[in-house]
N, CA, C and O atoms as a Tinker XYZ file with bonds, in Angstrom:
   452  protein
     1  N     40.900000   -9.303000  -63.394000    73     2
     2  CA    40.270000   -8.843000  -62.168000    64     1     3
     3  C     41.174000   -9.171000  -60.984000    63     2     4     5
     4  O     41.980000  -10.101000  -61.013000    81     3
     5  N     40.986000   -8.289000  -59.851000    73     3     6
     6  CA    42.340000   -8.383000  -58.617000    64     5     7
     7  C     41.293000   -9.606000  -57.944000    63     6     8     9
     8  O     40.063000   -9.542000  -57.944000    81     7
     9  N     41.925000  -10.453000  -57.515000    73     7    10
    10  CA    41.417000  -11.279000  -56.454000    64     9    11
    11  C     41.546000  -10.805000  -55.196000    63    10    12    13
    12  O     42.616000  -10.316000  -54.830000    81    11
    13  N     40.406000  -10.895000  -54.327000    73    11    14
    14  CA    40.436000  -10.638000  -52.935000    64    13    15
    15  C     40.257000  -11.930000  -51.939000    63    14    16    17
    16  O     39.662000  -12.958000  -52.264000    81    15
    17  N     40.940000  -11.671000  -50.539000    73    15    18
    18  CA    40.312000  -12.771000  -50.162000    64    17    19
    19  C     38.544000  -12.608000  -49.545000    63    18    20    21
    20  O     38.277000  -13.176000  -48.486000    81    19
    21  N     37.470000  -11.843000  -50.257000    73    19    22
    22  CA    36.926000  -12.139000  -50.249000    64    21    23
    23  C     35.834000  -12.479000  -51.385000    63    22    24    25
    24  O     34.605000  -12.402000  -51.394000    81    23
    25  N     36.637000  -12.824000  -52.187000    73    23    26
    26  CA    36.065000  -13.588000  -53.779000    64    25    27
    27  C     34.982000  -13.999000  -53.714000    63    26    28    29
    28  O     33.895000  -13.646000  -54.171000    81    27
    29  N     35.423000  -15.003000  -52.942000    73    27    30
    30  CA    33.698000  -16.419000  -52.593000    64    29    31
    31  C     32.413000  -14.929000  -52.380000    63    30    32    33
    32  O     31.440000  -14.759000  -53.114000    81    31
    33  N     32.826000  -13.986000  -51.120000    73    31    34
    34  CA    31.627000  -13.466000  -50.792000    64    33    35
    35  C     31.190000  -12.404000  -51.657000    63    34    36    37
    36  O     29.988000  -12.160000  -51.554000    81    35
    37  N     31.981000  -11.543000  -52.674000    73    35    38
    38  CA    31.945000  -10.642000  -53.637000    64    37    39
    39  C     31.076000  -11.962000  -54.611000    63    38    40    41
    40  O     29.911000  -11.669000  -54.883000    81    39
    41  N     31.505000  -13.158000  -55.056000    73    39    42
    42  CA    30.468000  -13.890000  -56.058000    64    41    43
    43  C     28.985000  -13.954000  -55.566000    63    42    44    45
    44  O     28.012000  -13.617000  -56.239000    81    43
    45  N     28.960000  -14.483000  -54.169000    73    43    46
    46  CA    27.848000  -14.403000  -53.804000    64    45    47
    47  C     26.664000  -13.872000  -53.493000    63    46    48    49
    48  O     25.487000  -14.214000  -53.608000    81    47
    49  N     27.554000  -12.480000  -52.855000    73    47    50
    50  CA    26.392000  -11.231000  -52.945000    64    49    51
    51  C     26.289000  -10.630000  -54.629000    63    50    52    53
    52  O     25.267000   -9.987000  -54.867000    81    51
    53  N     26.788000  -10.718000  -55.209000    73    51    54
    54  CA    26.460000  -10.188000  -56.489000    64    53    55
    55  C     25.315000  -11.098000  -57.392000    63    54    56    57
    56  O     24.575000  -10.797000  -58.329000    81    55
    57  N     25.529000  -12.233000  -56.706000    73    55    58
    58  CA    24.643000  -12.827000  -57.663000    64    57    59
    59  C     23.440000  -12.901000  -57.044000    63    58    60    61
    60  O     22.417000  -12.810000  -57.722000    81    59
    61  N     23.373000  -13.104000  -55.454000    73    59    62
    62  CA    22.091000  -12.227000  -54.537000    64    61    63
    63  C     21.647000  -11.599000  -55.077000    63    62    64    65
    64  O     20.495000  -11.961000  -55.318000    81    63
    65  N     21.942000  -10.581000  -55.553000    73    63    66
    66  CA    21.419000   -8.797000  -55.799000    64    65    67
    67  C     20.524000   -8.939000  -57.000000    63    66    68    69
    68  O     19.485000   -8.354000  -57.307000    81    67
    69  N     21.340000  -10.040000  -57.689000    73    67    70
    70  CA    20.788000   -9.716000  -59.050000    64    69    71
    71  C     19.276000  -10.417000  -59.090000    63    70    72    73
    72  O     18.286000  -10.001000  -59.692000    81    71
    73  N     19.460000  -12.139000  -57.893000    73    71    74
    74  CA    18.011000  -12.638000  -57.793000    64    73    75
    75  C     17.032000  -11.830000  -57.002000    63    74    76    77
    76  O     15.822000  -11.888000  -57.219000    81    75
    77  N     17.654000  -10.957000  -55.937000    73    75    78
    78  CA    16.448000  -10.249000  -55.195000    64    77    79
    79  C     15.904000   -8.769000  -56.240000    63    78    80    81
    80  O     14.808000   -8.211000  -56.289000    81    79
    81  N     17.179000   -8.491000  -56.968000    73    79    82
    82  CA    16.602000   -7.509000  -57.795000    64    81    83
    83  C     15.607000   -8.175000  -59.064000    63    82    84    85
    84  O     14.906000   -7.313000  -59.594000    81    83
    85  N     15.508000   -9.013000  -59.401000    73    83    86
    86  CA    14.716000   -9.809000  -60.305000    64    85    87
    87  C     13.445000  -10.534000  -59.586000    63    86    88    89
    88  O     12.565000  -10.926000  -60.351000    81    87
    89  N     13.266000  -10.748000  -58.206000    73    87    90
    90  CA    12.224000  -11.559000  -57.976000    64    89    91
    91  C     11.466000  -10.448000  -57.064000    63    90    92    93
    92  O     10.508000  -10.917000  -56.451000    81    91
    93  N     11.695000   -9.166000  -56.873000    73    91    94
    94  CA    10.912000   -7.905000  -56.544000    64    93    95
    95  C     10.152000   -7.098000  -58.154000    63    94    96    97
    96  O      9.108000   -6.449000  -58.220000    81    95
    97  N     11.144000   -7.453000  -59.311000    73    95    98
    98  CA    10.189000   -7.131000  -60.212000    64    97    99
    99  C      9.380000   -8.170000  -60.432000    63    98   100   101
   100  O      8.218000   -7.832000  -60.660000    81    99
   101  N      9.593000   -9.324000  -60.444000    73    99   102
   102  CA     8.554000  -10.033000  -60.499000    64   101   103
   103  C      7.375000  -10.397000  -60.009000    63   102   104   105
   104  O      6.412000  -10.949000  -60.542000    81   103
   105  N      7.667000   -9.833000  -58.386000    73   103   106
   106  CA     7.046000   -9.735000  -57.524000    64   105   107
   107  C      5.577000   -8.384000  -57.695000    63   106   108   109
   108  O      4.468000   -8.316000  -57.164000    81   107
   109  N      6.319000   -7.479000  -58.707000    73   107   110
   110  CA     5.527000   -6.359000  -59.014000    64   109   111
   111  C      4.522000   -6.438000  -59.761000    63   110   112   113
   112  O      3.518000   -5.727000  -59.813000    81   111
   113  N      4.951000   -7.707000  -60.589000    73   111   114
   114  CA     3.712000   -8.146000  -61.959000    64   113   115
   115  C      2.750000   -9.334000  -61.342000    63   114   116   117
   116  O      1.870000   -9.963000  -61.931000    81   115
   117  N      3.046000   -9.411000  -60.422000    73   115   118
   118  CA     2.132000  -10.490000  -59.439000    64   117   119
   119  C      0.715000  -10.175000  -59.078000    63   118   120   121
   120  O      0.662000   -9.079000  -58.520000    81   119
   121  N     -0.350000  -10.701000  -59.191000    73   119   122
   122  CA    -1.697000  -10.158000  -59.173000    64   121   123
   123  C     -2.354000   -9.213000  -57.821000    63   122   124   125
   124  O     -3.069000   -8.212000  -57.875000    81   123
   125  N     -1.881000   -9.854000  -56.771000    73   123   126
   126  CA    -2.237000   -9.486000  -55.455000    64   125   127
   127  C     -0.939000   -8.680000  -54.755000    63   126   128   129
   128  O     -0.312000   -9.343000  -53.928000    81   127
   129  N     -0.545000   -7.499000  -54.977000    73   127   130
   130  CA     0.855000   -6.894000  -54.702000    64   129   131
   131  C      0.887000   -6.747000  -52.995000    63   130   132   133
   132  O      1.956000   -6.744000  -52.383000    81   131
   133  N     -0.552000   -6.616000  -52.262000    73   131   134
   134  CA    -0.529000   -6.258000  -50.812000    64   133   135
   135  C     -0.313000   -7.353000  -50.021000    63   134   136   137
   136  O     -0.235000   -7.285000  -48.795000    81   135
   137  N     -0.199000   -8.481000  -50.736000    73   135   138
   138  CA     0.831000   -9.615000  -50.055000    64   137   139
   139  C      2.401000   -9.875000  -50.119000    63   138   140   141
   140  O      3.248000  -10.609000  -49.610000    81   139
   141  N      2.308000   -8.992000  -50.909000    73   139   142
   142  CA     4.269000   -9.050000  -51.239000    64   141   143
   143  C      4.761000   -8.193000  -51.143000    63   142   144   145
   144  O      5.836000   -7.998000  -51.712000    81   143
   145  N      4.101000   -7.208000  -50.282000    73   143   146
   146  CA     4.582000   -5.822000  -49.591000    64   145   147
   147  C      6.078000   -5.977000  -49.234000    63   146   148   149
   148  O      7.083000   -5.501000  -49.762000    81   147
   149  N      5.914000   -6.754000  -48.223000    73   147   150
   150  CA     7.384000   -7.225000  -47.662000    64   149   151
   151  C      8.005000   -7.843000  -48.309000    63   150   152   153
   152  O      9.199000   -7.688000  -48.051000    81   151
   153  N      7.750000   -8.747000  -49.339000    73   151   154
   154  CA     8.547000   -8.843000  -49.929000    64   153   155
   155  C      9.570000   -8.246000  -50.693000    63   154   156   157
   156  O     10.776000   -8.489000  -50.706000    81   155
   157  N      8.865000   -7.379000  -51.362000    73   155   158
   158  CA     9.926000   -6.539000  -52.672000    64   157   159
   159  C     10.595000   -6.148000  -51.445000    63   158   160   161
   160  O     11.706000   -6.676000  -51.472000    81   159
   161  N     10.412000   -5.321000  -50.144000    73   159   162
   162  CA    10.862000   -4.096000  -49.473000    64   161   163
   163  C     12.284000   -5.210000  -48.740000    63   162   164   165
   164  O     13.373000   -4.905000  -48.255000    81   163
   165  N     11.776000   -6.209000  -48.908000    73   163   166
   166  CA    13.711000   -7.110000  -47.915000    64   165   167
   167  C     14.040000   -7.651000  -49.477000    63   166   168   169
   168  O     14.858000   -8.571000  -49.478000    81   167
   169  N     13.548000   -7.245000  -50.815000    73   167   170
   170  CA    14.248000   -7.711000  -52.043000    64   169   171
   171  C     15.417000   -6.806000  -52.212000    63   170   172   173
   172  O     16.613000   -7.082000  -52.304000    81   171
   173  N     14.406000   -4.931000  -52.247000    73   171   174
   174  CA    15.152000   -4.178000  -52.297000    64   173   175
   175  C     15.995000   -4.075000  -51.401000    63   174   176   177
   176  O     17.161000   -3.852000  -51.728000    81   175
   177  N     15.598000   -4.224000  -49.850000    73   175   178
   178  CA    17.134000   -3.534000  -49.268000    64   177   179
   179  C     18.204000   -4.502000  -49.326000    63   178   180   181
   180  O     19.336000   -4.025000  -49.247000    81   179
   181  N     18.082000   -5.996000  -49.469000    73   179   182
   182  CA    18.758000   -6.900000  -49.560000    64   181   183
   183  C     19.592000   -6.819000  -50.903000    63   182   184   185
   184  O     20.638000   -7.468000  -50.893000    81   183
   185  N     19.290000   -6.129000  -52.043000    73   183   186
   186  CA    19.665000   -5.415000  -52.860000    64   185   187
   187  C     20.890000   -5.097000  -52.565000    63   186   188   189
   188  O     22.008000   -5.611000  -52.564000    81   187
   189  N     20.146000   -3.655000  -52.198000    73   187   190
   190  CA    21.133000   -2.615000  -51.723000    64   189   191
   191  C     22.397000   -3.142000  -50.724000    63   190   192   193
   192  O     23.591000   -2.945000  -50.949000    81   191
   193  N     21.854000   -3.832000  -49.614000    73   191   194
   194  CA    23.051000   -4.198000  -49.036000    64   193   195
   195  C     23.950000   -5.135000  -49.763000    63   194   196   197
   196  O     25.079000   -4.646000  -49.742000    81   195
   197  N     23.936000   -6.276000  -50.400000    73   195   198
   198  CA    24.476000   -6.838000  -51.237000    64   197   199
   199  C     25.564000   -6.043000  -52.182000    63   198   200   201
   200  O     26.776000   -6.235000  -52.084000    81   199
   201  N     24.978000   -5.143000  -53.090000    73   199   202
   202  CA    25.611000   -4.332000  -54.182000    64   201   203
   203  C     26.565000   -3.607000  -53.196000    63   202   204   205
   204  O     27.753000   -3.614000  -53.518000    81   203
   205  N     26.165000   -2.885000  -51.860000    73   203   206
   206  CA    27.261000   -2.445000  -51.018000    64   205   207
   207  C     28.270000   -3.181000  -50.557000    63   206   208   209
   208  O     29.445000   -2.852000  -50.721000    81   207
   209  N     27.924000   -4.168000  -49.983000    73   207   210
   210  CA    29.047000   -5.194000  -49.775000    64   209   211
   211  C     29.960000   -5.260000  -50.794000    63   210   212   213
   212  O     31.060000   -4.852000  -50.423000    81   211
   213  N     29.911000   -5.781000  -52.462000    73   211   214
   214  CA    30.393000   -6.077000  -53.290000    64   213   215
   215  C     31.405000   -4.647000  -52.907000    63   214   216   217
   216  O     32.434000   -4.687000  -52.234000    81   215
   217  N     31.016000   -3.865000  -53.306000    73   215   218
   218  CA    32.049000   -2.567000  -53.313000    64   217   219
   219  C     32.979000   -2.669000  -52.344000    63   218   220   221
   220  O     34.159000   -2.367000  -52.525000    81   219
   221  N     32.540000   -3.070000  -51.335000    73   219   222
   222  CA    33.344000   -2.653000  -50.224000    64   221   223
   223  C     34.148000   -3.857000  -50.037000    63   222   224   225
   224  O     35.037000   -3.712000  -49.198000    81   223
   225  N     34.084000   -4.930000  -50.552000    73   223   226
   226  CA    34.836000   -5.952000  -50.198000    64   225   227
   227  C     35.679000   -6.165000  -51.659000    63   226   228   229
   228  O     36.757000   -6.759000  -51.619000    81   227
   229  N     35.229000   -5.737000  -52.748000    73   227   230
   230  CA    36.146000   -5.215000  -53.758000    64   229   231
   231  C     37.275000   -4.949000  -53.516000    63   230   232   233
   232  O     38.239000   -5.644000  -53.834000    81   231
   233  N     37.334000   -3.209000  -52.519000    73   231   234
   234  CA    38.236000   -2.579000  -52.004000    64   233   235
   235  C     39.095000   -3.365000  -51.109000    63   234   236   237
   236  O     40.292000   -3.084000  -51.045000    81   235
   237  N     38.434000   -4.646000  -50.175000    73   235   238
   238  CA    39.313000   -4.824000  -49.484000    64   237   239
   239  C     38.885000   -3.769000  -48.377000    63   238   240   241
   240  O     39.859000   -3.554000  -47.656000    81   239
   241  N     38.125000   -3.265000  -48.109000    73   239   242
   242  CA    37.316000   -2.174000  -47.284000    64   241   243
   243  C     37.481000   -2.528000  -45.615000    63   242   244   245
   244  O     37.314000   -3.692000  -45.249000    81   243
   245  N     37.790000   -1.552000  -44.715000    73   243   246
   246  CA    38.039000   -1.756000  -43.370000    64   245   247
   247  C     36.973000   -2.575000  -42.945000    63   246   248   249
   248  O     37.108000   -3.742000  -42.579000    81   247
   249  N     35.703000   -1.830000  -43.006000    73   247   250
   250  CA    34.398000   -2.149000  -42.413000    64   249   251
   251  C     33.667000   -3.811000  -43.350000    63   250   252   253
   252  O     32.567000   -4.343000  -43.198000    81   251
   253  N     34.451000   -4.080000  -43.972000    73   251   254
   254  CA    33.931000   -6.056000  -44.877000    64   253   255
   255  C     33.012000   -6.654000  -43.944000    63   254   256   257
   256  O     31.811000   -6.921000  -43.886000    81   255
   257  N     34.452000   -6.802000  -42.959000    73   255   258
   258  CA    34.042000   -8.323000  -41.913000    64   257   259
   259  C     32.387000   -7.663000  -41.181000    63   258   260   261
   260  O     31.578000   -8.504000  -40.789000    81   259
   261  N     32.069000   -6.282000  -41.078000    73   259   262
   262  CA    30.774000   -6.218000  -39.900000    64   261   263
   263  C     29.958000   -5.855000  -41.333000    63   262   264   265
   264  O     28.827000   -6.307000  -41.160000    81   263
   265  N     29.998000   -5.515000  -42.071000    73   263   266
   266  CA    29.227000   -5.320000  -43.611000    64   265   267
   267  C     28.652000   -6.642000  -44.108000    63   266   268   269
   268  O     27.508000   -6.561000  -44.553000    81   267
   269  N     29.276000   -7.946000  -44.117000    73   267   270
   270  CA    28.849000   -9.231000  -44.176000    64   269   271
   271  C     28.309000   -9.458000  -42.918000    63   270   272   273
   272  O     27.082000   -9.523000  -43.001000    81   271
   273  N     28.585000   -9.557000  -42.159000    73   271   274
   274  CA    27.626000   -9.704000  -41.059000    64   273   275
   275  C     26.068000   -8.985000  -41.225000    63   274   276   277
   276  O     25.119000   -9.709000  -40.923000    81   275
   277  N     25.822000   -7.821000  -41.616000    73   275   278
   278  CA    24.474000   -7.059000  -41.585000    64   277   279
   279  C     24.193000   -7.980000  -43.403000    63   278   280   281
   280  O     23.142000   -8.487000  -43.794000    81   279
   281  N     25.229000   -7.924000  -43.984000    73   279   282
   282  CA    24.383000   -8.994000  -45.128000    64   281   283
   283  C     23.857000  -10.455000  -45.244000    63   282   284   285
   284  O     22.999000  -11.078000  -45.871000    81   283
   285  N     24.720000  -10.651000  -44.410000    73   283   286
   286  CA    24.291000  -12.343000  -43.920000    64   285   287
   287  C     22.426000  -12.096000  -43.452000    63   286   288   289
   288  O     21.424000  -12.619000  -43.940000    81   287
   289  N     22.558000  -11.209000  -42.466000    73   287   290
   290  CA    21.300000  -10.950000  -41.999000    64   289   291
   291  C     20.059000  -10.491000  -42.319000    63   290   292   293
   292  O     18.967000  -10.727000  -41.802000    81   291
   293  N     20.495000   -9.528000  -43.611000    73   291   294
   294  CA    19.279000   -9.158000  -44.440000    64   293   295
   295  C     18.837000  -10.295000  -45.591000    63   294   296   297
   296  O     17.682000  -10.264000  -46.015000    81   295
   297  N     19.949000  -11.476000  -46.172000    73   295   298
   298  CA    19.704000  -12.729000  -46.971000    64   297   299
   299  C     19.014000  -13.121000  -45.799000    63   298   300   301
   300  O     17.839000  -13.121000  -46.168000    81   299
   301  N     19.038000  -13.453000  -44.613000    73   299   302
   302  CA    18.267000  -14.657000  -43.894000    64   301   303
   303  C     16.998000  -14.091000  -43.565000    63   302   304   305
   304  O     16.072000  -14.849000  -43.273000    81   303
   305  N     16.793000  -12.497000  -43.579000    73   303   306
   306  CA    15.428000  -12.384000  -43.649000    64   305   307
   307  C     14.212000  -12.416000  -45.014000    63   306   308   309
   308  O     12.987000  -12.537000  -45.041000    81   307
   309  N     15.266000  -12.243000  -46.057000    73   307   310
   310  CA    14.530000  -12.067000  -47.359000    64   309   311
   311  C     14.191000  -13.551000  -47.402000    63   310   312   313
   312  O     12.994000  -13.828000  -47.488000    81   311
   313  N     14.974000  -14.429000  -47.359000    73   311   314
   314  CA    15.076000  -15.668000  -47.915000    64   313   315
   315  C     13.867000  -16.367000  -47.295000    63   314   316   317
   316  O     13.239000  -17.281000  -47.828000    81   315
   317  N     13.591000  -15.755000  -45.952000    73   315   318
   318  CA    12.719000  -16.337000  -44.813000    64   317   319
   319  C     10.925000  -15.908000  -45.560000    63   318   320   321
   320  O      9.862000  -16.521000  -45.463000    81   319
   321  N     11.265000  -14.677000  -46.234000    73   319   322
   322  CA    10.075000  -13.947000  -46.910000    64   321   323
   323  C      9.782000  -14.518000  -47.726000    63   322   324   325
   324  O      8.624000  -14.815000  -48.023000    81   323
   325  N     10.619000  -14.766000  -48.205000    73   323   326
   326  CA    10.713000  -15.808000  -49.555000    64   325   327
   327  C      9.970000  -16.963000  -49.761000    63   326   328   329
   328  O      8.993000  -17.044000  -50.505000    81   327
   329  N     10.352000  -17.678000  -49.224000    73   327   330
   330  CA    10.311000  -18.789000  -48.931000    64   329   331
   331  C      8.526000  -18.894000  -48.523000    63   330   332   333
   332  O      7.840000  -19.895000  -48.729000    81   331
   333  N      8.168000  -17.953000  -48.079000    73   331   334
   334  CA     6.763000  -17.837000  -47.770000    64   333   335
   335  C      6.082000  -18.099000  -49.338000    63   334   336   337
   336  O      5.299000  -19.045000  -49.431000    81   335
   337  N      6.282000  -17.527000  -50.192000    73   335   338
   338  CA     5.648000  -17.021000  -51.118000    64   337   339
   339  C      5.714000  -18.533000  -52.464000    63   338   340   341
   340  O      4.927000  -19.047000  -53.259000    81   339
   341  N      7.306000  -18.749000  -51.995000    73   339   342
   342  CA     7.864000  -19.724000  -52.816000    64   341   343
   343  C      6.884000  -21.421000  -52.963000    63   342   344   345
   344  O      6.858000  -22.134000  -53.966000    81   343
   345  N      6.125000  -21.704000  -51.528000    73   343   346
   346  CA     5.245000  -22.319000  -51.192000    64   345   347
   347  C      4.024000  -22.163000  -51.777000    63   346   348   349
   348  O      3.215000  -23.059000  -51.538000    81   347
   349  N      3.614000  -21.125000  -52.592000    73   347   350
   350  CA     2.269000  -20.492000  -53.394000    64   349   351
   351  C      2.901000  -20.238000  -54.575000    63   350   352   353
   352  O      2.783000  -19.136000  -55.109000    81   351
   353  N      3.850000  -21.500000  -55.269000    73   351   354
   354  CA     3.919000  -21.543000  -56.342000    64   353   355
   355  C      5.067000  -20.565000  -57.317000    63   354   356   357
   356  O      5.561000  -20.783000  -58.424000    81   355
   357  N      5.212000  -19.468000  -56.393000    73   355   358
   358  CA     5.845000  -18.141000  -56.962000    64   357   359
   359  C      7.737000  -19.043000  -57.381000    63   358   360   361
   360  O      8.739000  -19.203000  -56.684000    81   359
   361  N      7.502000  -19.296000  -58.378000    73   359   362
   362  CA     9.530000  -19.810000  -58.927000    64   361   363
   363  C     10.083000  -18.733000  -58.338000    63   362   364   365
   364  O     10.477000  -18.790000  -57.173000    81   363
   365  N     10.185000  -17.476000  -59.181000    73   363   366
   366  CA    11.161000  -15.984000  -58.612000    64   365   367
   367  C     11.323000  -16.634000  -57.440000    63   366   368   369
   368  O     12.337000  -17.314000  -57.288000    81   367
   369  N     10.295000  -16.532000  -56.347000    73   367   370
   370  CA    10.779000  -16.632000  -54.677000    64   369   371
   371  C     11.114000  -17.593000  -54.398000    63   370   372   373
   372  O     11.441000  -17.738000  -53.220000    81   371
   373  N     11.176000  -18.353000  -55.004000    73   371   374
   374  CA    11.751000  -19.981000  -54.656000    64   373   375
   375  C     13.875000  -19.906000  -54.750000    63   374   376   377
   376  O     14.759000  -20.248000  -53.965000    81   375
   377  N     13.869000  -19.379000  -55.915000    73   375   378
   378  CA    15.118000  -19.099000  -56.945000    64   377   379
   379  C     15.986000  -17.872000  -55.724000    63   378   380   381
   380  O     17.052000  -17.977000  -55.118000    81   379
   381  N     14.783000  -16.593000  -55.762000    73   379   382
   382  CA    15.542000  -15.995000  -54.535000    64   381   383
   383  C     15.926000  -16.379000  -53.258000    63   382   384   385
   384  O     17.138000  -16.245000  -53.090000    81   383
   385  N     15.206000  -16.889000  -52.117000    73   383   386
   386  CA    15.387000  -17.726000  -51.081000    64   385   387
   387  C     16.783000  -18.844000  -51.304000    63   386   388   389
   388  O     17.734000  -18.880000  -50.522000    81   387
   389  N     16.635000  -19.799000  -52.662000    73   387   390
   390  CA    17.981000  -20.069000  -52.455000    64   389   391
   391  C     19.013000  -19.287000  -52.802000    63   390   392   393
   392  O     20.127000  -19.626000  -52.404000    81   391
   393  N     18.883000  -18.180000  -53.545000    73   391   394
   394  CA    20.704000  -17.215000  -53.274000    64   393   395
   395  C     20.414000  -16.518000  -52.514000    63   394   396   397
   396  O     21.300000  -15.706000  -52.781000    81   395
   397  N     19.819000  -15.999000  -51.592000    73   395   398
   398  CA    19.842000  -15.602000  -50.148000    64   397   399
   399  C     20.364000  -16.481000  -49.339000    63   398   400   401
   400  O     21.262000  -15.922000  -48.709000    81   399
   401  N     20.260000  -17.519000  -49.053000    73   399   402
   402  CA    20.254000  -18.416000  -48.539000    64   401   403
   403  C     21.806000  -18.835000  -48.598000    63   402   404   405
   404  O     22.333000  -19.314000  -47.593000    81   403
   405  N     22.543000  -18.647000  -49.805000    73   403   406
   406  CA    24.159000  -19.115000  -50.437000    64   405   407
   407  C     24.730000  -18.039000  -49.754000    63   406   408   409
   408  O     25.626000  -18.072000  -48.910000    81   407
   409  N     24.096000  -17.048000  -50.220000    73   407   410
   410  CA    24.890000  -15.278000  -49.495000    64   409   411
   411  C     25.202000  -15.416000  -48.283000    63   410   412   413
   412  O     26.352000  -15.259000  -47.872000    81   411
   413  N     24.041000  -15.784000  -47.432000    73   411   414
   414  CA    24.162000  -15.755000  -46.285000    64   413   415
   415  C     25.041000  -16.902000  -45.734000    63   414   416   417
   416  O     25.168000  -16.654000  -44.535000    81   415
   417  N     25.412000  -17.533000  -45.900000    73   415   418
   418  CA    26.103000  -18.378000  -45.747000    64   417   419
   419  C     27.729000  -18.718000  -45.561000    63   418   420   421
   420  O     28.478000  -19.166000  -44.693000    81   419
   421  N     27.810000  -18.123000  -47.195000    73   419   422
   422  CA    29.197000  -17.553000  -47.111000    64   421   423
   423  C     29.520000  -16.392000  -46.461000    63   422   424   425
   424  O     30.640000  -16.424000  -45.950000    81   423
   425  N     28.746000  -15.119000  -46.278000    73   423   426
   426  CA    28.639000  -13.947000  -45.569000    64   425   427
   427  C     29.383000  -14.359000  -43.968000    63   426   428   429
   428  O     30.404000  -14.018000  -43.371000    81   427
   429  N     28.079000  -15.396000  -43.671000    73   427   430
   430  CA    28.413000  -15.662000  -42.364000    64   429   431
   431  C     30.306000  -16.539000  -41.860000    63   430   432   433
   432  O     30.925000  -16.346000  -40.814000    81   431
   433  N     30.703000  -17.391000  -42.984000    73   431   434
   434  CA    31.588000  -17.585000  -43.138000    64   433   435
   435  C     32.912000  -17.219000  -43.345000    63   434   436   437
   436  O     33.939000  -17.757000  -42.931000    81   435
   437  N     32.732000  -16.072000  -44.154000    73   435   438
   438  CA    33.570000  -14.631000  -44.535000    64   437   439
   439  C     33.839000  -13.922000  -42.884000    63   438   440   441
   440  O     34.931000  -13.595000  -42.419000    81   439
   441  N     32.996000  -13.857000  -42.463000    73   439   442
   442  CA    32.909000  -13.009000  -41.385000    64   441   443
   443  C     33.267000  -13.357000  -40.070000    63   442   444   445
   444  O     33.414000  -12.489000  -39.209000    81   443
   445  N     33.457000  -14.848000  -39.791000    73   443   446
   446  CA    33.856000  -15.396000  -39.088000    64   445   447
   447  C     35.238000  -15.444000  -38.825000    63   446   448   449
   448  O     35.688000  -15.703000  -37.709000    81   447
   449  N     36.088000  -15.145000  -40.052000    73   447   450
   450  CA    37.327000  -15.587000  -39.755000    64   449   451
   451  C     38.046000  -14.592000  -39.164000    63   450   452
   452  O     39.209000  -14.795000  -38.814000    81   451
């Protein structure tokens, strides 16, 4: 695999994607779904932005540095959702909130320089 210098943030959002894509299905088999409305919906787009990032920072992509920036930002809102739920026992949202939480982090770090 080519190394980029943005490795750290390509590991991180990928492995994001995979907890917000896993704790929105889980979120689906959950008894009361009209409380986790918002949830799945910042699982999925946090998803999506994540899996985009990866691509684009793959490439080495012009637009990285402001692409981590809008991902940093969609981890700190999921994670924030999260974290709600994670308090009522829910593991998935516990598990997601912290790799939101890593993403965003390094995102924000990535993006800084």
């Amino acid at each position: 695999m080519i190394q980029t210098k943005f490795q750290d943030c390509i590991e991180a959002c990928g492995e994001c994607a995979v907890f917000c894509s896993q704790c929105a299905a889980a979120c689906l088999n959950e008894k009361d779904l009209e409380h986790l409305k918002n949830c799945i919906q910042l699982n999925l787009e946090c998803t999506i932005i994540c899996d985009t990032a990866v691509k684009v920072m793959s490439i080495d992509g012009q637009l990285s540095t402001e692409l981590c920036k809008i991902c940093a930002d969609i981890c700190e809102r999921c994670a924030d959702e999260c974290e709600k739920h994670a308090d009522m026992g829910m593991e998935h949202c516990r598990e997601c909130a912290e790799a939101c939480r890593a993403c965003a982090k390094t995102c924000k770090e990535m993006s800084a320089v």
